[in-house]
N, C-alpha and C positions, 0 to 999 in steps of 0.2 A: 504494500500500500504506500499511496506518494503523499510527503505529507503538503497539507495545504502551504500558500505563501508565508499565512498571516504567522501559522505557526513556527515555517520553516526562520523566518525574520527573527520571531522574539528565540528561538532556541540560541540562533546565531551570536544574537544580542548577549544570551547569560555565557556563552562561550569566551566572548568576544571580552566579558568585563572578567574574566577569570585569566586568559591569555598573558603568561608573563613574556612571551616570546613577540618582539617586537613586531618582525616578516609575517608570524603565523596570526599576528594581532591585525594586521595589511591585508593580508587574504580575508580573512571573515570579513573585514570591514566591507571589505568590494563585494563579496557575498552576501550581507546583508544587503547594499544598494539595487543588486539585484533581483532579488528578491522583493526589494517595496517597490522597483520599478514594476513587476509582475503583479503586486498586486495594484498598482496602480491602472495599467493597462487591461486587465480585467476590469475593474472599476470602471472606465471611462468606456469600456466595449458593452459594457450591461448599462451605463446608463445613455449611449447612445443609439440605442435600439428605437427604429421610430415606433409612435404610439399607434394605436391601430386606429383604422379608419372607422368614422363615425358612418351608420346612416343618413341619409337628409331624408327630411319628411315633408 
């Protein structure tokens, strides 16, 4: 199972605040950005969906 964005971000996150390794603290951080970019781009793909067409009467 994949995990979601929202999760995959904030695990990155408690990683990221634990990393005493500089380089490997560099990498999650670009992994994190990737991530909110993802879920951003979801975001912006579900609320661009057009609304459905009304009847006229």
């Amino acid at each position: 199972m994949v995990a979601s964005p929202e999760r995959d971000w904030r695990e990155l996150c408690a990683r990221a605040a634990e990393e005493p390794d500089s380089e490997k603290f560099v990498s999650l951080v670009n992994q994190i950005l990737q991530a909110l970019d993802e879920c951003d781009r979801k975001l912006m793909l579900s609320s661009a969906k057009p609304a459905p067409l009304r009847e006229s009467h």
